[in-house]
N, CA and C atoms as a LAMMPS dump frame, in Angstrom:
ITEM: TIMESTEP
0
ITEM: NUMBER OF ATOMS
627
ITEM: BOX BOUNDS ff ff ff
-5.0000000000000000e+02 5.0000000000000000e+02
-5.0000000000000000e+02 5.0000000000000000e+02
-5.0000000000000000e+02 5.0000000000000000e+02
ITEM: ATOMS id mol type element x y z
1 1 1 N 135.998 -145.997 368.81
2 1 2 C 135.999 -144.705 369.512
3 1 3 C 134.858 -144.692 370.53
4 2 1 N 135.225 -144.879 371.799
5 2 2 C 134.122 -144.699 372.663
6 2 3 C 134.011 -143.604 373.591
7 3 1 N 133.036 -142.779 373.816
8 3 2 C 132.734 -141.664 374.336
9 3 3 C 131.703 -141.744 375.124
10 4 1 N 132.29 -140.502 376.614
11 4 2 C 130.899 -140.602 377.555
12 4 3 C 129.672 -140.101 377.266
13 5 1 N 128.75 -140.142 377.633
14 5 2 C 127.188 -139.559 377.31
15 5 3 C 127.861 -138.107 377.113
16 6 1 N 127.925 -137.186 377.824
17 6 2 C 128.323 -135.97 377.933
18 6 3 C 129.357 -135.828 376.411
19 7 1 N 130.301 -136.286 376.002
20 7 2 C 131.098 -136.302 375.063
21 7 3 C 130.237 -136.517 373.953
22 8 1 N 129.383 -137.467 373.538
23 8 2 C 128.333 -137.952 372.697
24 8 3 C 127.864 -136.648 372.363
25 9 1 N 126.814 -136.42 373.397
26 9 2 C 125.984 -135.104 373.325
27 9 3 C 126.379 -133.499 372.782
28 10 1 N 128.011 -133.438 373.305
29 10 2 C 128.329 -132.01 372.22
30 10 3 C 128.736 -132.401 371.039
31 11 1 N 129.32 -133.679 370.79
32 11 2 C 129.531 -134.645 369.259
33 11 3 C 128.484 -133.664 368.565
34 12 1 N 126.868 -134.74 369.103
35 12 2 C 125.896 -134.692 368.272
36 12 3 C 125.672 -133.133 368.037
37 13 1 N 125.804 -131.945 369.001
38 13 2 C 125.649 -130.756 368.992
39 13 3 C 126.029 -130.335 367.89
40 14 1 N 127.67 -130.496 367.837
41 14 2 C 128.422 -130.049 367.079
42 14 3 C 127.793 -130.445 365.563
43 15 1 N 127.62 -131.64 365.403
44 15 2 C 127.139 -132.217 364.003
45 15 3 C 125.762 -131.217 363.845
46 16 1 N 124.58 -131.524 364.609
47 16 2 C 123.907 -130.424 364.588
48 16 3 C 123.467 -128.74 364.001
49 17 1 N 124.632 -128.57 364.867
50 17 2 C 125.328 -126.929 363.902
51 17 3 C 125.474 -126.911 362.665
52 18 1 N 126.512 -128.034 362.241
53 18 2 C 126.793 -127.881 360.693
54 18 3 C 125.715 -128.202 360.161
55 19 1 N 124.925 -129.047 360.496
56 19 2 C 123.786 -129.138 359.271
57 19 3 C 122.573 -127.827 359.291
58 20 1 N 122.513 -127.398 360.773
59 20 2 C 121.683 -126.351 360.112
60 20 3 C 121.954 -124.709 359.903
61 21 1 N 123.338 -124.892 360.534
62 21 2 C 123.871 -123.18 359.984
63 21 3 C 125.016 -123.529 359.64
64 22 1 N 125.609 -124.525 359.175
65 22 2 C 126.811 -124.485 358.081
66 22 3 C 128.329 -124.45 358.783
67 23 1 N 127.927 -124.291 360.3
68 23 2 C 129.499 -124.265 360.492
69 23 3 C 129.534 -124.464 362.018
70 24 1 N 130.349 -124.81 362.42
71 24 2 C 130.008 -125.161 364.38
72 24 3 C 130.294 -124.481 364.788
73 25 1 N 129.634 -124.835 365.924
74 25 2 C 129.215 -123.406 367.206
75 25 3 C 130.626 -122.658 367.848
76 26 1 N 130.224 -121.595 368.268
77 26 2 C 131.522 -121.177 369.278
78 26 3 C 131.781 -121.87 370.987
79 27 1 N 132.71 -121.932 371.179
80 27 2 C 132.978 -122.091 372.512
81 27 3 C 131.436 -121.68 373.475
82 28 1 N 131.671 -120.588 373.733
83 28 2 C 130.567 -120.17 373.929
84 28 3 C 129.415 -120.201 374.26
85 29 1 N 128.556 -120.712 372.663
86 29 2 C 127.837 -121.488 372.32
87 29 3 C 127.366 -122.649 373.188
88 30 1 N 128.524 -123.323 373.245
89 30 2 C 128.416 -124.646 374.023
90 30 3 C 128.351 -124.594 375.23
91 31 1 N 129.251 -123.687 375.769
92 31 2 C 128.909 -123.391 377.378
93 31 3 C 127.346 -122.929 377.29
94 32 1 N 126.413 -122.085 377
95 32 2 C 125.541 -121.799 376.898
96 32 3 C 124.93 -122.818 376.891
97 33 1 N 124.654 -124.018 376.009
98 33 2 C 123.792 -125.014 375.696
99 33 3 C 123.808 -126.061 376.678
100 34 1 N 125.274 -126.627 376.855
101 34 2 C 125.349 -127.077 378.223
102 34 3 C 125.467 -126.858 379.757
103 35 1 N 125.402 -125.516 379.827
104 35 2 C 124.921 -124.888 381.027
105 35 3 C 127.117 -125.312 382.094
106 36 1 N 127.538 -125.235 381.199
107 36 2 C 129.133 -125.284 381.797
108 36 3 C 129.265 -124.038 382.908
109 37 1 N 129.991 -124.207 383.821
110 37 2 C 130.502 -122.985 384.484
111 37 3 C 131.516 -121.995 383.579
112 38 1 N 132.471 -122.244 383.006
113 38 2 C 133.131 -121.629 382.322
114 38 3 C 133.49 -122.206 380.711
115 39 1 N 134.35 -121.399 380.091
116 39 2 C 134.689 -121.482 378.601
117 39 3 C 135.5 -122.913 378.653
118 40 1 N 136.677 -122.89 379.76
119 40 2 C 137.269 -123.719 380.226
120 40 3 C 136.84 -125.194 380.342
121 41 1 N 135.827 -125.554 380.835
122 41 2 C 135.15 -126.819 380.757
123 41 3 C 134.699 -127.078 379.349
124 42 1 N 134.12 -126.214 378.692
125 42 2 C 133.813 -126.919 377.39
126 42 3 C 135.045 -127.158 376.384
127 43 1 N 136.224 -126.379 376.735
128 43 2 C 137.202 -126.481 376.082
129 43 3 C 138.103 -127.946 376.131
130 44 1 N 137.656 -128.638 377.752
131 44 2 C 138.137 -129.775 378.124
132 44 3 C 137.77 -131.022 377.714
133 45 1 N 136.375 -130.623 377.289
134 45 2 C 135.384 -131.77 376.387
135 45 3 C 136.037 -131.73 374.872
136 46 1 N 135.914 -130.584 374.48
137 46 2 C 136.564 -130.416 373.639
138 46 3 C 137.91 -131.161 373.14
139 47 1 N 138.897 -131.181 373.724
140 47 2 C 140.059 -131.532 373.516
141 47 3 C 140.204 -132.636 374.12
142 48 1 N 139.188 -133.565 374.629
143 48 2 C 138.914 -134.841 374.561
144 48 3 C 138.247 -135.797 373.592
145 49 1 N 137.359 -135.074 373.192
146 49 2 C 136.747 -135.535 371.611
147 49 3 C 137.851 -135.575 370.77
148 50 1 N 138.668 -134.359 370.717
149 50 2 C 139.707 -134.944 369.588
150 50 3 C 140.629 -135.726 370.039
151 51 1 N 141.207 -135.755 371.286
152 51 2 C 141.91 -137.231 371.793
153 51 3 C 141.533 -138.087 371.55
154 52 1 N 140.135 -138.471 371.39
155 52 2 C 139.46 -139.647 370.745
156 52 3 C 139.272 -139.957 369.322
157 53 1 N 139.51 -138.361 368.894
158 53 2 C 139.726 -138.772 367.102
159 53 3 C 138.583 -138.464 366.641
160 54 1 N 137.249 -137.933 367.503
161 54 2 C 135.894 -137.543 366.951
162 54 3 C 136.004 -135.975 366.187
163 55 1 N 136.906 -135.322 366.347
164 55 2 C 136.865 -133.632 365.78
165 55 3 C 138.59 -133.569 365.653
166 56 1 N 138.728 -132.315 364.805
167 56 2 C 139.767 -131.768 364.528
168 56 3 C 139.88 -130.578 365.653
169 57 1 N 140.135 -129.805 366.457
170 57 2 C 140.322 -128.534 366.3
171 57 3 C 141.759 -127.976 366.152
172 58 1 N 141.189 -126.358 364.899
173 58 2 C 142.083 -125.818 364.342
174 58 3 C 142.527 -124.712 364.619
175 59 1 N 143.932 -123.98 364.704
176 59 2 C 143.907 -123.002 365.211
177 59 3 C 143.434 -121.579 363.954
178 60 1 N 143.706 -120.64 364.598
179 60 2 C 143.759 -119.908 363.501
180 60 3 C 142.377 -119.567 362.873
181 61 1 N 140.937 -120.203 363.193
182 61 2 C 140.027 -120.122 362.238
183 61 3 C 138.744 -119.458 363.684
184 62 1 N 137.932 -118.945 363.11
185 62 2 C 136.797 -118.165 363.856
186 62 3 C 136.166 -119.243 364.665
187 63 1 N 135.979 -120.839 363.787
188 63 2 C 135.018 -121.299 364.15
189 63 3 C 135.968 -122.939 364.078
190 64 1 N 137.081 -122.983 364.987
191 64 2 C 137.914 -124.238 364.25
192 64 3 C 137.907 -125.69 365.404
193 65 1 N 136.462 -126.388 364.838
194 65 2 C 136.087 -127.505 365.534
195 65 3 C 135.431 -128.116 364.384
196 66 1 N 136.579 -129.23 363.459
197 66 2 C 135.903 -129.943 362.563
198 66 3 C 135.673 -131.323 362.702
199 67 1 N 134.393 -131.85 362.62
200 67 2 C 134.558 -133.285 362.957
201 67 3 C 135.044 -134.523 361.632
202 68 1 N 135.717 -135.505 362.392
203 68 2 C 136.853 -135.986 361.691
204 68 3 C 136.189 -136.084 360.318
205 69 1 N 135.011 -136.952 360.059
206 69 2 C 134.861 -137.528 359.149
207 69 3 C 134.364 -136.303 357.866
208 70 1 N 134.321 -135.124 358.394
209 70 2 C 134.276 -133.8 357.557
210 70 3 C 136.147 -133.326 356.977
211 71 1 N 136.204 -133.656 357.696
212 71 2 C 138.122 -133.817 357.774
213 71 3 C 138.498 -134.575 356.663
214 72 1 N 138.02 -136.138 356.725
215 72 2 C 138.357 -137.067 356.006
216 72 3 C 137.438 -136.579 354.165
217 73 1 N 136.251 -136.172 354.256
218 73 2 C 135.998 -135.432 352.913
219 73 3 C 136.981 -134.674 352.297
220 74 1 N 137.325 -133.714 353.4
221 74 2 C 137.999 -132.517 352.851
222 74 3 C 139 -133.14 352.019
223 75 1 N 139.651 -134.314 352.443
224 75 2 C 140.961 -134.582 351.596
225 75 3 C 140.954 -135.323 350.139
226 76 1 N 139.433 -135.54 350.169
227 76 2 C 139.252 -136.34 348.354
228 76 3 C 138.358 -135.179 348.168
229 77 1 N 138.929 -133.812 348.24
230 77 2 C 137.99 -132.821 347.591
231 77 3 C 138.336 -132.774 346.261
232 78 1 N 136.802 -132.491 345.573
233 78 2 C 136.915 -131.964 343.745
234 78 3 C 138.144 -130.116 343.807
235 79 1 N 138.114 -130.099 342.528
236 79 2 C 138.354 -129.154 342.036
237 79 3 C 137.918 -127.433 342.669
238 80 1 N 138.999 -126.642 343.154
239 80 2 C 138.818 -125.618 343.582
240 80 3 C 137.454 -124.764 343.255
241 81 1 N 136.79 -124.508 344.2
242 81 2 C 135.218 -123.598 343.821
243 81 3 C 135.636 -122.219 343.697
244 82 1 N 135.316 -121.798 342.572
245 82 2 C 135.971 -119.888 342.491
246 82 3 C 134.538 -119.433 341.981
247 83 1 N 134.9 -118.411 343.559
248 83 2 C 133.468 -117.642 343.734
249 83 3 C 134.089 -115.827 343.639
250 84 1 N 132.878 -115.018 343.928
251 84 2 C 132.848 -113.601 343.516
252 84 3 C 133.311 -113.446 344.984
253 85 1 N 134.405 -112.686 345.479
254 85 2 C 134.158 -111.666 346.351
255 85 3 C 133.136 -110.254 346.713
256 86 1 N 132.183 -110.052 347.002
257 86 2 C 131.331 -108.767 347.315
258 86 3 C 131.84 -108.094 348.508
259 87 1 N 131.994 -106.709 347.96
260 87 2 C 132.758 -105.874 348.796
261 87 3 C 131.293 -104.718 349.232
262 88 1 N 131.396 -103.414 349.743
263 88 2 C 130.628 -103.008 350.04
264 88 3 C 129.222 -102.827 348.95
265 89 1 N 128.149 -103.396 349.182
266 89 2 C 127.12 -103.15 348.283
267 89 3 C 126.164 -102.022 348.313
268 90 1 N 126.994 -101.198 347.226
269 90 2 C 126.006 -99.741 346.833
270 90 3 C 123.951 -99.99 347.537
271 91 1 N 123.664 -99.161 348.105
272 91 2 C 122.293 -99.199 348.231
273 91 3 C 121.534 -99.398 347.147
274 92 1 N 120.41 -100.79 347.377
275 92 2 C 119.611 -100.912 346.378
276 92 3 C 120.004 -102.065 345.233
277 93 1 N 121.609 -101.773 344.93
278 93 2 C 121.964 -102.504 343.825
279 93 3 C 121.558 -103.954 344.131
280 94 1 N 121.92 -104.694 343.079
281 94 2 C 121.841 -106.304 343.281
282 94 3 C 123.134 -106.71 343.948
283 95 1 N 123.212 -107.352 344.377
284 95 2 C 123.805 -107.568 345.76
285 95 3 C 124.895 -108.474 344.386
286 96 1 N 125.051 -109.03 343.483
287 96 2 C 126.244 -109.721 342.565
288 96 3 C 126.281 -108.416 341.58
289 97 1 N 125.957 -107.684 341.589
290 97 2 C 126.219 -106.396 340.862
291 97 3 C 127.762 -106.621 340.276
292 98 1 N 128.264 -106.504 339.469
293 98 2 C 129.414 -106.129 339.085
294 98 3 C 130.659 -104.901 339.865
295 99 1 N 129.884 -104.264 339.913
296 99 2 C 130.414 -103.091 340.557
297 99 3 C 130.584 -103.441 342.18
298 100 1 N 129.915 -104.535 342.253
299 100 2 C 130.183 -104.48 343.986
300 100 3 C 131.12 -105.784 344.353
301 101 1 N 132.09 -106.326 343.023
302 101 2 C 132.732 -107.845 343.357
303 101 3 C 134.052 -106.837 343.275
304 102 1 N 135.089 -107.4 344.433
305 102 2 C 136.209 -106.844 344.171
306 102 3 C 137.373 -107.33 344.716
307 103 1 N 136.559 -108.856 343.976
308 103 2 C 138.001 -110.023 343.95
309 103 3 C 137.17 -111.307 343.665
310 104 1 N 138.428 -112.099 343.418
311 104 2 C 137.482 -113.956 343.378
312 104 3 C 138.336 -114.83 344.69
313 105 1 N 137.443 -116.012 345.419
314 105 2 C 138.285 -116.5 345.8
315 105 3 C 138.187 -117.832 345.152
316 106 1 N 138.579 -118.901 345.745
317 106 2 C 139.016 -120.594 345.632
318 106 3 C 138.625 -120.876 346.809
319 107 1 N 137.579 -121.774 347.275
320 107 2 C 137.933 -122.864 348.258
321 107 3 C 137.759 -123.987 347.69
322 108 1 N 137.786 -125.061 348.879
323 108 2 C 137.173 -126.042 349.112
324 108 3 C 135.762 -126.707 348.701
325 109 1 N 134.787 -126.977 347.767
326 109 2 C 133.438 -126.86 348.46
327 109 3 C 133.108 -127.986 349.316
328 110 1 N 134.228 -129.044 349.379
329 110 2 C 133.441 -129.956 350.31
330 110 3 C 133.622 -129.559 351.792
331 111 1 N 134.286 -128.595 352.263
332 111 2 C 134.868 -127.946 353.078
333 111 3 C 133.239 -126.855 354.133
334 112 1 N 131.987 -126.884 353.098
335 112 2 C 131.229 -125.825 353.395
336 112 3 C 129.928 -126.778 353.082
337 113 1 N 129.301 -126.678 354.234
338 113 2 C 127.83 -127.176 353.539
339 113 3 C 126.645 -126.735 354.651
340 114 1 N 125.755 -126.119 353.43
341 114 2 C 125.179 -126.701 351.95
342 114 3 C 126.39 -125.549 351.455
343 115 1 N 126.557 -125.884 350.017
344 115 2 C 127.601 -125.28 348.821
345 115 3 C 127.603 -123.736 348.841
346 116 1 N 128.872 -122.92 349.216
347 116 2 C 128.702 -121.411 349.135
348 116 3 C 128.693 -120.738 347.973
349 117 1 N 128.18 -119.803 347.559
350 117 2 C 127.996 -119.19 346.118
351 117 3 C 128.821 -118.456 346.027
352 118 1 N 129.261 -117.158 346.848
353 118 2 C 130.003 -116.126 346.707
354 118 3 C 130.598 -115.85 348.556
355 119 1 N 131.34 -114.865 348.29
356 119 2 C 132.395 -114.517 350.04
357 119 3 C 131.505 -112.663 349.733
358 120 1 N 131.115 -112.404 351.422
359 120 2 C 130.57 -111.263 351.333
360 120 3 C 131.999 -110.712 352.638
361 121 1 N 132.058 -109.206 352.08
362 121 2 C 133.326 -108.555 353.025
363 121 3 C 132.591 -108.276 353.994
364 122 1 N 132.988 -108.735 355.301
365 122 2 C 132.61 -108.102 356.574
366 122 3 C 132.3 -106.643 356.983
367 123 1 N 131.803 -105.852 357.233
368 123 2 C 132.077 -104.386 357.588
369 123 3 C 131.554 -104.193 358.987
370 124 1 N 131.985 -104.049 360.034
371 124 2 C 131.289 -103.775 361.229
372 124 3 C 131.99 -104.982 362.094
373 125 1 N 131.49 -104.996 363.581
374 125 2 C 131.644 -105.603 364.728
375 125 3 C 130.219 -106.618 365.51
376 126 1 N 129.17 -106.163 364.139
377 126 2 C 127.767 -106.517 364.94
378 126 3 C 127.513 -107.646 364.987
379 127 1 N 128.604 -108.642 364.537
380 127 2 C 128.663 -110.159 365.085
381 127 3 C 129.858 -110.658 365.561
382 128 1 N 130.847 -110.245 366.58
383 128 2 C 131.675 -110.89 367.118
384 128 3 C 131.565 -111.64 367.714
385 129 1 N 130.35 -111.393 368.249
386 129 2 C 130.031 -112.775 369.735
387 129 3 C 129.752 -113.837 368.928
388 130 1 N 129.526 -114.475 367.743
389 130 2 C 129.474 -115.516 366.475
390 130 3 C 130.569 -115.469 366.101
391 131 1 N 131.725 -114.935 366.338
392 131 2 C 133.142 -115.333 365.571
393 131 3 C 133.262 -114.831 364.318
394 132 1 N 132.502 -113.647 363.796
395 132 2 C 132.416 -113.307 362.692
396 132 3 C 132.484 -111.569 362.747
397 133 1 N 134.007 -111.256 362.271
398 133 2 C 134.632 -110.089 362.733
399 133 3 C 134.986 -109.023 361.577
400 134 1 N 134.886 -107.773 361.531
401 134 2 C 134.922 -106.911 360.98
402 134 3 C 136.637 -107.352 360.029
403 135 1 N 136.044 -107.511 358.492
404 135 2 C 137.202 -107.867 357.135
405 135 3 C 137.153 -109.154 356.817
406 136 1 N 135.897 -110.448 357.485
407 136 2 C 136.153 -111.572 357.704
408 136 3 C 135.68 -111.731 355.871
409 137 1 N 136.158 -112.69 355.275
410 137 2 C 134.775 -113.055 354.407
411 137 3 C 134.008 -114.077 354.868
412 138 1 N 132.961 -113.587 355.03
413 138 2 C 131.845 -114.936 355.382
414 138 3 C 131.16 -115.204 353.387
415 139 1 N 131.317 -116.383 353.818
416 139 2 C 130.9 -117.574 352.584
417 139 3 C 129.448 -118.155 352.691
418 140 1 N 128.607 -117.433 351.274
419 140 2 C 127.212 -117.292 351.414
420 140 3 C 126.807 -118.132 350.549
421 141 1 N 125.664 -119.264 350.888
422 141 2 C 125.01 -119.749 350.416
423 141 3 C 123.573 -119.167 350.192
424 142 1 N 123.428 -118.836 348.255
425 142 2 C 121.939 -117.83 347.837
426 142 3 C 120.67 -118.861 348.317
427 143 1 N 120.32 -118.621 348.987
428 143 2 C 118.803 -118.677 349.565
429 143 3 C 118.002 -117.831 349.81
430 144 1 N 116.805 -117.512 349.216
431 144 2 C 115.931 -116.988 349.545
432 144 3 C 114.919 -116.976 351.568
433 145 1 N 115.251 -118.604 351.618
434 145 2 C 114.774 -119.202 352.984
435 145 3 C 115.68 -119.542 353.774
436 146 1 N 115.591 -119.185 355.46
437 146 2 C 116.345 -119.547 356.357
438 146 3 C 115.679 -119.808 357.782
439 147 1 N 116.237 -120.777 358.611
440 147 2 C 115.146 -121.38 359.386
441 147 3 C 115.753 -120.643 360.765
442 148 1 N 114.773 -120.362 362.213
443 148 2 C 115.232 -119.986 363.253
444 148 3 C 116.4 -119.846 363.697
445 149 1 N 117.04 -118.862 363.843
446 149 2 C 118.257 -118.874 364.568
447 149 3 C 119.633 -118.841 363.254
448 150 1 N 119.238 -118.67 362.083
449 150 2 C 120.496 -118.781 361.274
450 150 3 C 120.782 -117.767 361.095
451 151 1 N 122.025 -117.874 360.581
452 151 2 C 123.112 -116.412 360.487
453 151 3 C 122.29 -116.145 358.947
454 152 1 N 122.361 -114.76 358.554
455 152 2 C 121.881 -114.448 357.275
456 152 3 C 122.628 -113.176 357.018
457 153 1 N 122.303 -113.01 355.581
458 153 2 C 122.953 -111.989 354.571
459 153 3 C 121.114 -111.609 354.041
460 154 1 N 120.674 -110.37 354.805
461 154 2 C 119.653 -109.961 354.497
462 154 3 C 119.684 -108.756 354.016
463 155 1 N 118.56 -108.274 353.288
464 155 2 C 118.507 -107.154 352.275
465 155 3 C 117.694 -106.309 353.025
466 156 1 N 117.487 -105.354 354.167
467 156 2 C 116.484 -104.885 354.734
468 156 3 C 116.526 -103.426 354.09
469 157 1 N 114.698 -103.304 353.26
470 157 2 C 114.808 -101.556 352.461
471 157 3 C 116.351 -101.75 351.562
472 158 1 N 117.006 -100.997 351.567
473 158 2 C 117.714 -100.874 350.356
474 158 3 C 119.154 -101.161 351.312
475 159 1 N 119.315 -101.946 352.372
476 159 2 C 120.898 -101.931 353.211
477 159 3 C 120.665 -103.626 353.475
478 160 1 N 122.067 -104.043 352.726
479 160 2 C 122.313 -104.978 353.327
480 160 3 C 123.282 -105.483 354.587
481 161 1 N 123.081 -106.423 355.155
482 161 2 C 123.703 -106.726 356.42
483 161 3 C 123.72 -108.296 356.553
484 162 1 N 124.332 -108.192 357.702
485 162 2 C 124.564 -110.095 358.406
486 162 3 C 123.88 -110.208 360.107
487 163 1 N 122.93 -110.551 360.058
488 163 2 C 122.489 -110.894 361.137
489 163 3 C 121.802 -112.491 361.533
490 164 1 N 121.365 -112.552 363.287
491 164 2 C 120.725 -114.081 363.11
492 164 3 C 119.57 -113.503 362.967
493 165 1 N 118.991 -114.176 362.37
494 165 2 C 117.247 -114.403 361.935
495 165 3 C 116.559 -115.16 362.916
496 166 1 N 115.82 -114.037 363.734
497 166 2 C 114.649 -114.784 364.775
498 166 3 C 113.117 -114.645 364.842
499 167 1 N 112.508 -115.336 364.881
500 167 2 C 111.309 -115.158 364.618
501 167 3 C 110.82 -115.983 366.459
502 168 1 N 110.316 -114.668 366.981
503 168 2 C 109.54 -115.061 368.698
504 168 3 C 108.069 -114.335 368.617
505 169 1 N 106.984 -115.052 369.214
506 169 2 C 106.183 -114.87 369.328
507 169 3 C 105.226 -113.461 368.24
508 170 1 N 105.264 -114.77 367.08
509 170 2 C 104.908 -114.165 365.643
510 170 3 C 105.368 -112.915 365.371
511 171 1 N 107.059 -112.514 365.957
512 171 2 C 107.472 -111.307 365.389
513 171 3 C 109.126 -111.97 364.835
514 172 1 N 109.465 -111.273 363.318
515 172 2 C 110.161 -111.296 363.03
516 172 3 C 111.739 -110.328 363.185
517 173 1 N 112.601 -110.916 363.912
518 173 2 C 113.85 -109.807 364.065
519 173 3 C 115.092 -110.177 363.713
520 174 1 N 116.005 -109.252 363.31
521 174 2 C 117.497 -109.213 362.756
522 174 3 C 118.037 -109.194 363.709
523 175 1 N 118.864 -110.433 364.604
524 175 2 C 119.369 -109.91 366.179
525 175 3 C 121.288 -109.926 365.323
526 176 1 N 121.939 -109.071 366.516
527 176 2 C 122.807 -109.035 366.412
528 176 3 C 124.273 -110.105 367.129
529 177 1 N 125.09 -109.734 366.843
530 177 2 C 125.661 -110.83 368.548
531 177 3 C 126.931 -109.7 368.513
532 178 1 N 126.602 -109.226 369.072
533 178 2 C 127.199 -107.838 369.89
534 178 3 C 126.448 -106.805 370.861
535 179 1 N 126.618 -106.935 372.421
536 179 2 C 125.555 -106.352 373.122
537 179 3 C 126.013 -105.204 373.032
538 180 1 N 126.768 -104.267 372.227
539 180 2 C 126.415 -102.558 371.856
540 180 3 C 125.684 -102.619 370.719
541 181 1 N 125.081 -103.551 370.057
542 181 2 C 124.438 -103.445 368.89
543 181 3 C 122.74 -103.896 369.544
544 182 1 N 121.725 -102.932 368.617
545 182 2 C 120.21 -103.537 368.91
546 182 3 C 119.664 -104.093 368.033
547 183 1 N 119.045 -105.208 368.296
548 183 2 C 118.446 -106.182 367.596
549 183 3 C 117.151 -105.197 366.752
550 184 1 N 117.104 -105.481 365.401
551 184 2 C 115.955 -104.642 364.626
552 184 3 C 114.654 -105.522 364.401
553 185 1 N 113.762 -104.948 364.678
554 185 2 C 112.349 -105.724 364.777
555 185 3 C 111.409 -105.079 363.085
556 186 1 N 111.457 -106.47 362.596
557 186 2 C 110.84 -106.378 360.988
558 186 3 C 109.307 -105.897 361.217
559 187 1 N 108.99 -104.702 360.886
560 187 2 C 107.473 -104.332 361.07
561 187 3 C 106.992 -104.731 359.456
562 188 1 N 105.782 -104.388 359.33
563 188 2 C 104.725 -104.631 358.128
564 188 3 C 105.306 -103.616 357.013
565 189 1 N 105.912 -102.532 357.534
566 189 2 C 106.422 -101.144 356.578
567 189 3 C 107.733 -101.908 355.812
568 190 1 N 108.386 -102.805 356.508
569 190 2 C 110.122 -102.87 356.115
570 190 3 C 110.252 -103.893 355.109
571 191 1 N 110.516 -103.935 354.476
572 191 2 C 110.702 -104.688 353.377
573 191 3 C 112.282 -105.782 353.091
574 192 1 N 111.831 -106.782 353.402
575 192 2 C 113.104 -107.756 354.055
576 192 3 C 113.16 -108.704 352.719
577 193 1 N 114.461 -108.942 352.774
578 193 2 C 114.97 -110.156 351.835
579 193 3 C 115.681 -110.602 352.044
580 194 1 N 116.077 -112.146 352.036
581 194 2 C 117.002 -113.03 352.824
582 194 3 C 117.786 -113.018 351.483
583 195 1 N 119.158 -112.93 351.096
584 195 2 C 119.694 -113.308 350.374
585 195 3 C 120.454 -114.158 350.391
586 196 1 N 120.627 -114.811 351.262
587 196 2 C 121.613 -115.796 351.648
588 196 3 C 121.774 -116.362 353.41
589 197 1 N 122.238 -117.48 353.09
590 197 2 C 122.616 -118.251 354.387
591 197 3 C 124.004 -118.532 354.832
592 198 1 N 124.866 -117.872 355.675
593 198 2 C 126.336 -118.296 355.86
594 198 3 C 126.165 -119.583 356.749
595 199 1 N 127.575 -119.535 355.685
596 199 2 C 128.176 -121.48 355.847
597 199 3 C 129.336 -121.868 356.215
598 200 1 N 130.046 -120.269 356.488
599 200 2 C 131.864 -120.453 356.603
600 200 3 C 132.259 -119.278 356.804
601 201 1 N 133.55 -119.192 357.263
602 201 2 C 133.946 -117.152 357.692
603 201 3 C 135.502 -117.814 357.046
604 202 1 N 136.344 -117.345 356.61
605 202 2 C 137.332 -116.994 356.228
606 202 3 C 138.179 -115.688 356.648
607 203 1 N 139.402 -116.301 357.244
608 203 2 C 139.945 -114.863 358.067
609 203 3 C 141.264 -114.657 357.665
610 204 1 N 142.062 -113.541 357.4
611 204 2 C 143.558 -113.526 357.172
612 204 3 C 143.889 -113.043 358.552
613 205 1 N 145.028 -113.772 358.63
614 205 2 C 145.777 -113.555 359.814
615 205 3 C 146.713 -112.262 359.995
616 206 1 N 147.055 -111.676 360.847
617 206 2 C 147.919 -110.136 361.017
618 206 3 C 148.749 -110.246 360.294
619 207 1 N 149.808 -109.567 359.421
620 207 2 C 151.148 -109.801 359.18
621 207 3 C 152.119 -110.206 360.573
622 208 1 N 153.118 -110.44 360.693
623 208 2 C 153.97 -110.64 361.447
624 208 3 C 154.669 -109.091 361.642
625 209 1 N 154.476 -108.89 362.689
626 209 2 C 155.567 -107.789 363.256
627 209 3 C 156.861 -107.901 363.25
């Protein structure tokens, strides 16, 4: 499989992503990083890498650019992972509360990495521009720690939420990826807890009309 520098470089991107937020970038994303004129050009790289057999892309999924040899895991996967669904979490409670699971699913786990613990229900729009849409389940890996720029399942005061985690010029903030939404800036008063790191979004598709 041989690829141009340029092809190489969103490869390595792409690999990149998954190892440190669990799931690859959006379109988007990539135009952004590579400074593309449009969605269109990265889409062309795109669908040349997989002409070459370096990525899958899938339809149907938030985030569906898998590279092959994640592909080739998926198919000697172990035994179905059945995790808690968490649906809206009462203020305060423990976030696996009983009262707040209100379903199980099955995946994959070689499908998600690092390993997801539980699926949290989407509520809101304050990350679409991440591909991560109001009913999605995003698939949470429990961590206490998360490094620049990762998507998180944080506990801020007694409300939990999904935001990226940024830390600029020794200030800590919950940004959103939706520009009607404002990014919240962690003061000394607020009392923050990372509960997790997403690694995967899971989406049902419309019924058929």
């Amino acid at each position: 499989m041989k690829l141009t520098p340029r092809q190489q470089e969103i490869l390595d991107y792409i690999e990149q992503c998954m190892q440190i937020d669990g799931m690859p970038p959006t379109r988007a994303e990539i135009v952004e990083r590579f400074g593309f004129a449009s969605p269109n050009a990265a889409q062309c790289h795109l669908r040349a890498l997989a002409a070459r057999g370096a990525i899958e892309l899938r339809s149907g999924t938030a985030r569906g650019i898998v590279p092959v040899h994640r592909s080739h895991t998926a198919a000697k996967s172990p035994d179905p992972l059945i995790m808690p669904v968490i649906g809206r979490v009462a203020a305060g409670s423990p976030l696996l509360a009983v009262e707040n699971r209100e379903d199980d699913i099955r995946v994959d786990p070689d499908l998600f990495k690092p390993r997801p613990d539980y699926a949290l229900r989407v509520h809101g729009d304050s990350m679409i521009d991440a591909g991560i849409d109001d009913g999605d389940l995003l698939l949470v890996h429990r961590t206490p720690e998360a490094g620049n720029g990762a998507i998180v399942v944080a506990r801020l005061d007694d409300e939990v939420t999904v935001k990226r985690l940024i830390r600029k010029k020794g200030e800590l903030w919950l940004q959103p990826e939706n520009d009607q939404h404002s990014p919240t800036r962690i003061t000394a008063a607020s009392q923050l807890v990372i509960e997790g790191l997403a690694v995967g979004v899971i989406r049902s598709l419309p019924p058929a009309s």
